[in-house]
C-alpha positions as CSV (number, residue, x, y, z in Angstrom):
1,X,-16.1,0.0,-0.4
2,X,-15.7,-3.7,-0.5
3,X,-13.4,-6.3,-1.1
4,X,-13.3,-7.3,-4.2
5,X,-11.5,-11.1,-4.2
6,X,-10.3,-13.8,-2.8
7,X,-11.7,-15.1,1.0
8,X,-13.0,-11.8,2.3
9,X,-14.4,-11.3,-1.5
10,X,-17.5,-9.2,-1.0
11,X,-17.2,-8.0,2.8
12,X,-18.1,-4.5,3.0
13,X,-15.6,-2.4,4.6
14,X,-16.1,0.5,7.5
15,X,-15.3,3.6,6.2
16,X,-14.1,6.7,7.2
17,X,-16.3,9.3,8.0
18,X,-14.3,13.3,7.5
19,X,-12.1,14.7,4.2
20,X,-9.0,13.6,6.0
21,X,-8.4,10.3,4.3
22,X,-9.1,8.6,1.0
23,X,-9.4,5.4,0.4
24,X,-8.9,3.6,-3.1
25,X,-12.1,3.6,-5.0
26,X,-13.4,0.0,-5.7
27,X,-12.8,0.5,-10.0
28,X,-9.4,1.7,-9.1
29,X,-8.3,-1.0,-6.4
30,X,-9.7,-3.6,-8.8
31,X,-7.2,-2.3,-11.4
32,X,-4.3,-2.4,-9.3
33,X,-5.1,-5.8,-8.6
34,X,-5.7,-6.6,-12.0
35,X,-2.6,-5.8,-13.0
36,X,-0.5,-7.5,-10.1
37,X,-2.7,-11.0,-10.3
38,X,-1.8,-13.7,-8.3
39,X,1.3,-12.3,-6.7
40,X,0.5,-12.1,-3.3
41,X,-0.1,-15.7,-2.3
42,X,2.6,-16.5,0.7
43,X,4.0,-13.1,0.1
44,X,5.0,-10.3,2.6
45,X,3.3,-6.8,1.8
46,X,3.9,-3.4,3.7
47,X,1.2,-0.8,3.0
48,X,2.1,2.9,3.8
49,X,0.1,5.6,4.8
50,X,-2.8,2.7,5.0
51,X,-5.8,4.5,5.8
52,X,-8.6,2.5,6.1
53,X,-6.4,-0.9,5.0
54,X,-8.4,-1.6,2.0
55,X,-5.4,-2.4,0.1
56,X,-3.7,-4.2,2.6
57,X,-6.2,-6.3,3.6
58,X,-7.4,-7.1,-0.6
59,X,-3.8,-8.4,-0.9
60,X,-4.4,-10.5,2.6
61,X,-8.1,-11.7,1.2
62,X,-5.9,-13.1,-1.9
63,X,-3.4,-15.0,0.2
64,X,-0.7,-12.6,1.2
65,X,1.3,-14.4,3.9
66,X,1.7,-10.9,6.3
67,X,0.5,-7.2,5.8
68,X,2.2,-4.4,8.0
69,X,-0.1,-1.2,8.1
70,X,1.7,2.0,8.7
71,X,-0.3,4.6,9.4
72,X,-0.4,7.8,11.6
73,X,-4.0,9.4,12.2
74,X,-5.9,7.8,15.7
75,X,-9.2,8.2,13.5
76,X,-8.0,5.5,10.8
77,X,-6.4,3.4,12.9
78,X,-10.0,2.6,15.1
79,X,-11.4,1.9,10.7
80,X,-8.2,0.2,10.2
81,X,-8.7,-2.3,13.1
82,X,-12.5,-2.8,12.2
83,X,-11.6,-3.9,8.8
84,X,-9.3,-6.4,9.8
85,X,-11.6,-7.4,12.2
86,X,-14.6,-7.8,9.7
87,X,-12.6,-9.7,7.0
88,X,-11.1,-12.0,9.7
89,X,-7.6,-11.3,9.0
90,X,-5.9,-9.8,12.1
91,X,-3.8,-11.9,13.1
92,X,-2.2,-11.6,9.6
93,X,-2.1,-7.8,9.9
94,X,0.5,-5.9,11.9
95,X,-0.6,-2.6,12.5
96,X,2.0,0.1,13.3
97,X,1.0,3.3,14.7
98,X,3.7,5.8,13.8
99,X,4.3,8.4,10.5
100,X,5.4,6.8,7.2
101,X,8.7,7.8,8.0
102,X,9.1,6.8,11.3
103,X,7.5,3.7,10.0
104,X,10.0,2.8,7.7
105,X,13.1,4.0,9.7
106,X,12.0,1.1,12.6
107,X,11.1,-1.5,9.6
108,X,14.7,-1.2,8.3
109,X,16.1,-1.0,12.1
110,X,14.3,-4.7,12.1
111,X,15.4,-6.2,8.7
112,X,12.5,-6.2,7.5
113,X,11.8,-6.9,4.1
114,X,8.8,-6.9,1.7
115,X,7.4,-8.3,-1.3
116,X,5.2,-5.6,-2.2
117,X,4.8,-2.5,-1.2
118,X,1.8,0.0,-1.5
119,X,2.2,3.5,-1.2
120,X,-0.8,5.7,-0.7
121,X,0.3,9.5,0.1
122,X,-2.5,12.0,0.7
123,X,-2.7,14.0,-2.5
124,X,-1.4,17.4,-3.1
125,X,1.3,17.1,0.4
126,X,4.3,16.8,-2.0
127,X,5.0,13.6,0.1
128,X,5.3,11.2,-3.3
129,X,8.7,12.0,-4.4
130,X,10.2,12.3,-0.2
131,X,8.5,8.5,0.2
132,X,10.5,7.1,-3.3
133,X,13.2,9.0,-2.0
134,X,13.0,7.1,1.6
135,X,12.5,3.4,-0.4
136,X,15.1,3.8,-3.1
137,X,18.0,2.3,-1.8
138,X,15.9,-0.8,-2.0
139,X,16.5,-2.2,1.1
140,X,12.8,-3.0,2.3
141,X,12.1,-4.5,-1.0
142,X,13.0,-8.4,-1.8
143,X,14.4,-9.0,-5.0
144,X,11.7,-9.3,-7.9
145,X,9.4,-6.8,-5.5
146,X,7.1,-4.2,-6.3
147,X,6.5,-0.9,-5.3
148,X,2.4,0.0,-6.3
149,X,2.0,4.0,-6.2
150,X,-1.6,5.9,-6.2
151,X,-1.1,9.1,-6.1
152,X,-2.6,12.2,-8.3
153,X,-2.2,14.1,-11.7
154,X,-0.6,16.7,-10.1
155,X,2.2,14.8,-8.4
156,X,3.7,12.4,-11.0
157,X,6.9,10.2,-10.2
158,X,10.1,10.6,-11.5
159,X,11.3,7.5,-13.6
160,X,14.0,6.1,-11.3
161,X,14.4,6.8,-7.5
162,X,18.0,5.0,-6.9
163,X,17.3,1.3,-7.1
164,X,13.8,1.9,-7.9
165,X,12.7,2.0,-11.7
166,X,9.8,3.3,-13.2
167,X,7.8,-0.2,-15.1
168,X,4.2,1.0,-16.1
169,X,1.7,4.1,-15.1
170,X,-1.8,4.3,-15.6
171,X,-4.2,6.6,-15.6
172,X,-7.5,6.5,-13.9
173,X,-9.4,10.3,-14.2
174,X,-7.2,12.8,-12.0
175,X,-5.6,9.4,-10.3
176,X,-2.7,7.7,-11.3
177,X,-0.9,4.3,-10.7
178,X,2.7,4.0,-11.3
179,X,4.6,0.7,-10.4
180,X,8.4,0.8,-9.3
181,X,10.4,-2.6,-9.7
182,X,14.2,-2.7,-7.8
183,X,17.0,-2.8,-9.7
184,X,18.5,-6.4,-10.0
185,X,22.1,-5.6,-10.0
């Protein structure tokens, strides 16, 4: 697992070692990217149920202004805070160790507000439709944001959560991507 653009282009990342957690494969982390382009330069992104960071910290290596890492497990936290360590980008990382939802409950408390937003639920938990559920009202997201969804065959999205809408899905083997843009009123 590396990164795959942008300053920290090429720095192998510190993995996870155990079942528990699973990262975005290179081929499909390049495609997210792909897709999205140059949209994180000076932006804000949030990345839930982060894992190991790795796409959190590509959208830092290609100029995001801020990531905030949400994430849970002890384990991925100690991977989590070697990546950003390797690819030099800590101090534009904010980790936060609590559960998606508690997360997100103390983000909005805040006013905090994102750009993009990556959403990587462990597969097979039924967790994909609860976390669209918990963003819809749109709140978190700046207008013209972007929710980026990985999650598995088994667990596809419905087309609109509230103010979130349904833009483009792709397929990549058993994983899918789907992208959610807020409603402009």
């Amino acid at each position: 697992m590396r990164i795959i653009s942008g300053e920290a282009r090429g720095r192998r990342l510190a993995r996870f070692k155990g079942q528990k957690i699973r990262p975005a494969s290179d081929k499909v982390r390049g495609a997210i990217f792909n897709i999205l382009g140059s949209a994180f330069e000076g932006r804000e992104v949030l990345d839930l149920f982060a894992g190991t960071g790795a796409l959190g910290i590509e959208a830092l290596s290609r100029g995001a202004e801020k990531v905030v890492f949400v994430e849970s497990s002890t384990a991925a936290l100690r991977v989590l805070h070697e990546n950003l360590t390797l690819c030099r980008c800590g101090n534009k990382g904010e980790v936060v160790k609590k559960s998606v939802e508690h997360g997100v409950k103390l983000l909005k408390k805040h006013g905090e507000r994102f750009d993009h937003i990556f959403l990587d639920p462990p597969y097979g938990k039924g967790i994909v439709d609860k976390s669209l559920h918990m963003l819809s009202s749109g709140e978190m997201l700046k207008e013209g944001g972007i929710i980026t969804l990985k999650h598995s065959d088994q667990e596809l999205p419905l087309e609109r959560y509230g103010n979130l809408i349904l833009t483009d899905q792709r397929k990549y083997g058993k994983t899918y991507v789907s992208f959610f843009k807020g409603r402009v009123s």
